[in-house]
N, C-alpha and C positions, 0 to 999 in steps of 0.2 A: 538459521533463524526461522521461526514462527511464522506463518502466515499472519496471525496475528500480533507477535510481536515488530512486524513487516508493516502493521494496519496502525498500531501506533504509534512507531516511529514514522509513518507520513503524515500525521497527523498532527503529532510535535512540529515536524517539521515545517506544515502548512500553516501552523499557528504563529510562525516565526515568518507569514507572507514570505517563504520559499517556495517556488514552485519544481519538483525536480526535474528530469528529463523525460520529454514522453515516453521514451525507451520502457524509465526506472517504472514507471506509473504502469503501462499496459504487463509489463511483467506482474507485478503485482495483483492487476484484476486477475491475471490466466491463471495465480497463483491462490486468490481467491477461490474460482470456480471450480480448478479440479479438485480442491478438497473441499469443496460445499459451502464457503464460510460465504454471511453475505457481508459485504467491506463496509456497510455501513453502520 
């Protein structure tokens, strides 16, 4: 999976007032940074 398609399904999912596990979440930013995307 995408970093960004990673970026949208948290965001689906936050829209659904989910919140997932800090775990899932800090993976994603480190997942973000090393390929440059910015997750907002």
């Amino acid at each position: 999976m995408s970093s960004r398609s990673l970026a949208v399904l948290m965001l689906a999912v936050a829209d659904l007032e989910h919140h997932p596990p800090e775990a899932w979440t800090s993976l994603a930013l480190e997942s973000f940074h090393r390929q440059g995307l910015d997750p907002e």
